[in-house]
C-alpha positions as CSV (number, residue, x, y, z in Angstrom):
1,X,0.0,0.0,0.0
2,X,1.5,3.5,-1.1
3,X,-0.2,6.7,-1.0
4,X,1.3,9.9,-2.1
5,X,0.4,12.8,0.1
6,X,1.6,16.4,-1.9
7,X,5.4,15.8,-1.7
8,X,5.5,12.9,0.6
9,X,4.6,9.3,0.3
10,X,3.7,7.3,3.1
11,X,3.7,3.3,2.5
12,X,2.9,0.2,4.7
13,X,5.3,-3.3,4.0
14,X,4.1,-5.7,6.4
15,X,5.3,-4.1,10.2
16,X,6.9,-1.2,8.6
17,X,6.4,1.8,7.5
18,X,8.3,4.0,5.4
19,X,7.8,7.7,4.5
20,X,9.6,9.1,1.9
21,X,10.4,12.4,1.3
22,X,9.4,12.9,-2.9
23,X,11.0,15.9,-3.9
24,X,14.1,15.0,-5.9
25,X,13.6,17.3,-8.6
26,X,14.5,19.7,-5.4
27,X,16.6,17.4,-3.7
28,X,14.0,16.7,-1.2
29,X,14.5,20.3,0.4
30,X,11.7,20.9,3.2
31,X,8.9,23.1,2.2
32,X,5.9,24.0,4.0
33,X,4.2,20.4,2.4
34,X,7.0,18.2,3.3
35,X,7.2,19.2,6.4
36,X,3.7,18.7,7.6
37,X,3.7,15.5,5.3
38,X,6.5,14.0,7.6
39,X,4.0,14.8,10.3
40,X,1.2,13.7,8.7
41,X,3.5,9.9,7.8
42,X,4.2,9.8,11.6
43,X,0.7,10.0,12.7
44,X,-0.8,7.4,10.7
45,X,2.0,5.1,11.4
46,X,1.6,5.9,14.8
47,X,-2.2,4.8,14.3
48,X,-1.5,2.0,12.2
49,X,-2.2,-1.7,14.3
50,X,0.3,-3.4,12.4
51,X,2.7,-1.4,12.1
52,X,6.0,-1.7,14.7
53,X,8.7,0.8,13.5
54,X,9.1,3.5,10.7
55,X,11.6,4.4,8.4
56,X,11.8,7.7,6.8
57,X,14.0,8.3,3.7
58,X,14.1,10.5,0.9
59,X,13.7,9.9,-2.7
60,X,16.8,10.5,-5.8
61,X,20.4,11.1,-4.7
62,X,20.1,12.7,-1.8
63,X,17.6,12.2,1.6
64,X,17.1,16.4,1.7
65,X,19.4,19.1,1.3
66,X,17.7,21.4,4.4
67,X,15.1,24.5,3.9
68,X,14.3,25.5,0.3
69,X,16.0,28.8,0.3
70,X,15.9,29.3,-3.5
71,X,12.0,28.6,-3.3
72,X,11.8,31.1,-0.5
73,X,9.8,29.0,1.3
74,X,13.1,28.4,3.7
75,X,13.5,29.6,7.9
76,X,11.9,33.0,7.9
77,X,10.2,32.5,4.0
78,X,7.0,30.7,5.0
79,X,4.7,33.3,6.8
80,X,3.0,32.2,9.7
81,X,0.3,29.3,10.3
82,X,-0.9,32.1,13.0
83,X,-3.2,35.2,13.2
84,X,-2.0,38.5,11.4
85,X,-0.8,41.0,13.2
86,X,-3.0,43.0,15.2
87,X,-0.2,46.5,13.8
88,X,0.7,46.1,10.7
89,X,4.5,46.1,10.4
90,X,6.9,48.2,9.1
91,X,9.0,47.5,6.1
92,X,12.0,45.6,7.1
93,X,10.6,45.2,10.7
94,X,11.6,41.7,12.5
95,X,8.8,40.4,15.0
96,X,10.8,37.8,17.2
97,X,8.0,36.4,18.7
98,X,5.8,35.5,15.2
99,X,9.4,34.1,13.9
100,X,9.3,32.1,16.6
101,X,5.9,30.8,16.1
102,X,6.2,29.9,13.1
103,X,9.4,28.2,13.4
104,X,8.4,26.4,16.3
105,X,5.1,25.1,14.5
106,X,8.4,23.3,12.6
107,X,9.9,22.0,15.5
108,X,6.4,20.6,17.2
109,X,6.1,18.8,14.0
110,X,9.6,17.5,13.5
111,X,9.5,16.2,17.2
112,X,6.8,13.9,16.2
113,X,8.9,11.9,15.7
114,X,10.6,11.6,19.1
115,X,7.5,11.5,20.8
116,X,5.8,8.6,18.6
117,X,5.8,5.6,20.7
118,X,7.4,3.7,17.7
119,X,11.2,3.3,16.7
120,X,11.8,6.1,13.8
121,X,14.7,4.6,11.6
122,X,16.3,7.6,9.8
123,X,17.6,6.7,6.4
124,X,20.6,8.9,5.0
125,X,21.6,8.7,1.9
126,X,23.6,11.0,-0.2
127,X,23.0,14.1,2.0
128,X,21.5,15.5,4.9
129,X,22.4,19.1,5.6
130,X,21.0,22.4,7.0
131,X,17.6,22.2,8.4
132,X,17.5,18.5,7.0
133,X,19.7,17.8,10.2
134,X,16.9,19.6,12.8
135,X,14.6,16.6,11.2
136,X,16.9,13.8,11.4
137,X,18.8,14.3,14.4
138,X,14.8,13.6,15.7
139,X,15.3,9.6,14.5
140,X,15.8,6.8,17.2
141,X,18.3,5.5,14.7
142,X,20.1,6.7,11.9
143,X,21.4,4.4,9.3
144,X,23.9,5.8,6.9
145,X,25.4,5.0,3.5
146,X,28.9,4.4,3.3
147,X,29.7,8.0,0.5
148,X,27.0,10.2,2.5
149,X,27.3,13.2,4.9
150,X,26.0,15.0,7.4
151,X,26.2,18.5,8.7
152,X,24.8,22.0,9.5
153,X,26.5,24.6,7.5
154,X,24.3,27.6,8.7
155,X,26.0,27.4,11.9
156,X,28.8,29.5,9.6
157,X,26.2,32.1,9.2
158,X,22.0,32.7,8.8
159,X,21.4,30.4,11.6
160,X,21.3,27.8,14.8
161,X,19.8,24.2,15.2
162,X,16.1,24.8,16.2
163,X,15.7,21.0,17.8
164,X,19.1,20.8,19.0
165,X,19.9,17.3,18.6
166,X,23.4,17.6,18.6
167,X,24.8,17.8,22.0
168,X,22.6,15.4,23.5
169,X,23.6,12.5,20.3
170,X,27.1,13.7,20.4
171,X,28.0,15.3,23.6
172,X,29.6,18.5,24.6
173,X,33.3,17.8,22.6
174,X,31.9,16.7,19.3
175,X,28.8,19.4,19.1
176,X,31.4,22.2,19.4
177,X,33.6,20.8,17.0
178,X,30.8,20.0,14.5
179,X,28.5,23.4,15.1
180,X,30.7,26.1,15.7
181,X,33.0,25.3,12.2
182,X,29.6,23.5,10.2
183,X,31.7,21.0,9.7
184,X,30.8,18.2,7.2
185,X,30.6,14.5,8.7
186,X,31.4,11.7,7.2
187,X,29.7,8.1,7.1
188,X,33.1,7.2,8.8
189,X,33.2,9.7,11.5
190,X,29.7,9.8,12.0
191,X,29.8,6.1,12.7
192,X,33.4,6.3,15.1
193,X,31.7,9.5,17.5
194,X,28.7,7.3,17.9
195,X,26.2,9.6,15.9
196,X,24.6,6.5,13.4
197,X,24.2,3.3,14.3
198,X,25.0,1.3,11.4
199,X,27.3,2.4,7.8
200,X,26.3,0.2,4.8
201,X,26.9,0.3,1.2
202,X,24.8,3.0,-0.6
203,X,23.1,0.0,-2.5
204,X,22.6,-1.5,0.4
205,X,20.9,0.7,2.0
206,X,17.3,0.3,1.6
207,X,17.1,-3.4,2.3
208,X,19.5,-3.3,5.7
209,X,17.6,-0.3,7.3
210,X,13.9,-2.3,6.1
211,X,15.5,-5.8,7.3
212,X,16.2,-4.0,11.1
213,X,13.2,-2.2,11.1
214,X,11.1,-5.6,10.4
215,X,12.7,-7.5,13.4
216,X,10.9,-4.8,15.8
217,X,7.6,-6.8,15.1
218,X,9.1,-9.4,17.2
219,X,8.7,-7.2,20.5
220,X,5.6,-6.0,21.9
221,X,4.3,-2.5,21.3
222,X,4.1,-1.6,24.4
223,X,7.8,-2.8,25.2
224,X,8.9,-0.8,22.4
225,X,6.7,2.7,23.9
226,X,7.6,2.4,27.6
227,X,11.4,1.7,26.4
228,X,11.4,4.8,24.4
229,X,10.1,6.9,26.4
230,X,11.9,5.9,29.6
231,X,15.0,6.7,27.2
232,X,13.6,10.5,25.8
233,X,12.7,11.4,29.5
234,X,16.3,10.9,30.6
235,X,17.4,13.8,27.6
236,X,14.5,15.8,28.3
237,X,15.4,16.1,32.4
238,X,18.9,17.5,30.7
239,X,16.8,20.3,29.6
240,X,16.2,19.4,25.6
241,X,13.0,21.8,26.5
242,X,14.8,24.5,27.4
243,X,18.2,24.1,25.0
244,X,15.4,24.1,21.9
245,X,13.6,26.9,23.0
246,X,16.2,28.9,22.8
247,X,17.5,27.0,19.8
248,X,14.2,28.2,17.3
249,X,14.8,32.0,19.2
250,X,18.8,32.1,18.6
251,X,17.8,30.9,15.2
252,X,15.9,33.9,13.9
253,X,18.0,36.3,15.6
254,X,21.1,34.7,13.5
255,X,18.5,35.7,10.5
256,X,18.5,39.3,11.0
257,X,21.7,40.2,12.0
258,X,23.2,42.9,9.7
259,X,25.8,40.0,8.1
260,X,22.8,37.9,7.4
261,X,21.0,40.7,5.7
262,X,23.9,41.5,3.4
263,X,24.5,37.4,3.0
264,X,21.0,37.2,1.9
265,X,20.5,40.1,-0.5
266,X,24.1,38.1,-2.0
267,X,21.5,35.8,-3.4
268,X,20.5,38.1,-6.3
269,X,23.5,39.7,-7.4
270,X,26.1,36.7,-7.1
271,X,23.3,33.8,-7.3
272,X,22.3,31.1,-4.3
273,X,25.0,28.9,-5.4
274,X,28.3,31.1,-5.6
275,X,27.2,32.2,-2.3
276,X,26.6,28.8,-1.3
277,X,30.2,28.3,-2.6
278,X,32.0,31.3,-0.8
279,X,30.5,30.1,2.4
280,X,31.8,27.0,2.6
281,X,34.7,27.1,0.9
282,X,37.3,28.4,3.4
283,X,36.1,24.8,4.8
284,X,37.3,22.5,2.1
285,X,33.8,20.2,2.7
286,X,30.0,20.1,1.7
287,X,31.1,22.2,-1.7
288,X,34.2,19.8,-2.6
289,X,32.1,17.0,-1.9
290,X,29.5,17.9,-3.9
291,X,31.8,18.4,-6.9
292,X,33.7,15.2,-6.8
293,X,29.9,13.7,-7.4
294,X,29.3,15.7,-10.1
């Protein structure tokens, strides 16, 4: 059974699930409909009888190359699922609070995942980067092929992680080194700091991560709930709450800083891509990479 929900697909295989992020043509980059697909794939999974763990992926070369900036429909693009309002704004005028609304409507929705009683098996292929990260991170496990990579590049400028995965996967050493440069982390590395569970052969990929998700039908459902949650209640007692509140707020203010402005308006004069370029390459990573594929 496969259904196609605007850019997302949501299928059932026997006790697994598996949403699929169906943008390729975009490189699966998160717009206002992926994102509330994903959400929408948790939910009926979560619902589902049958169904004992989920897999989310993402469709073509890559699982999802962040927020669609080109689109505009990326952080700070997408207006507001709330109320206009009530004083019209000034041109150029930044209101903290609706950024964080609507930004936080993104996090409530990404951490559907960490709250669905089921294990969510996170399947990275190619690429995850940017905002793609702020889903991800969200996973009980991440499975990762063998060429991909991993990273949050808008930690070098135009923004912060708004779920704030990293320091609690990683710990304090290995979230500084990978947030405050943007890094880019291999399969490898991912795999040696203990931030995937499992490195396989890009081919391979589909049928290891379905194969491991399949053998959770073998435990009872609620074995599988109380387990998970006894595990999330340890991170959020380390103040998850707290570190992503402040996560979604840091993130718009690294939006409207005068650099970000100027980085921003680079867009139309030097294109997304050569800005793209310039950012990262002082870095040596996510632009190199991408060209040795090419």
């Amino acid at each position: 059974m496969t259904e196609r929900a605007q850019e997302v697909r949501y299928e059932e295989r026997d006790t697994v699930a598996i949403i699929t992020l169906d943008r390729p043509e975009r490189l699966n980059t998160l717009t206002e409909a992926v994102v509330q697909g994903v959400a929408d794939g948790i939910d009926r999974a979560t619902a589902s009888q049958p169904v004992r763990a989920i897999v989310l992926r993402g469709e073509g070369r890559v699982f999802t190359a962040g927020y669609d900036l080109v689109a505009g429909e990326g952080a700070g693009g997408w207006g507001s699922p709330f109320d206009a309002p009530s004083v019209k704004p000034r041109e150029g005028a930044w209101d903290p609070v609706r950024d964080y609304q609507f930004m936080n409507h993104n996090v409530e929705r990404f951490m559907k995942i960490w709250h669905c009683p089921k294990p969510v098996i996170g399947q990275i292929h190619g690429f995850a980067v940017g905002g793609a990260t702020d889903l991800v991170l969200c996973c009980d496990q991440l499975f990762m092929a063998e060429d991909a990579y991993i990273g949050y590049a808008p930690s070098r400028i135009f923004g912060t992680p708004t779920t704030m995965m990293w320091v609690y996967r990683l710990g304090l050493e290995h979230a500084k080194q990978f947030l405050l440069t943007g890094e880019a982390i291999d399969a490898q590395t991912a795999y040696r700091i203990g931030l995937v569970s499992r490195v396989v052969p890009a081919a391979e990929l589909a049928a290891a991560t379905e194969e491991y998700a399949a053998k959770f039908q073998h435990i009872p459902a609620n074995q599988l709930a109380l387990n998970k949650l006894l595990i999330n209640q340890a991170f959020e007692n380390m103040g998850l709450r707290t570190t992503q509140l402040l996560g979604t707020l840091f993130d718009g203010i690294t939006r409207h800083t005068e650099e970000a402005y100027r980085w921003a308006e680079s867009f139309e004069t030097k294109g997304f891509r050569e800005v793209i370029r310039e950012r990262d390459a002082p870095f040596g990573d996510y632009g190199e990479r991408k060209r040795r594929r090419s």
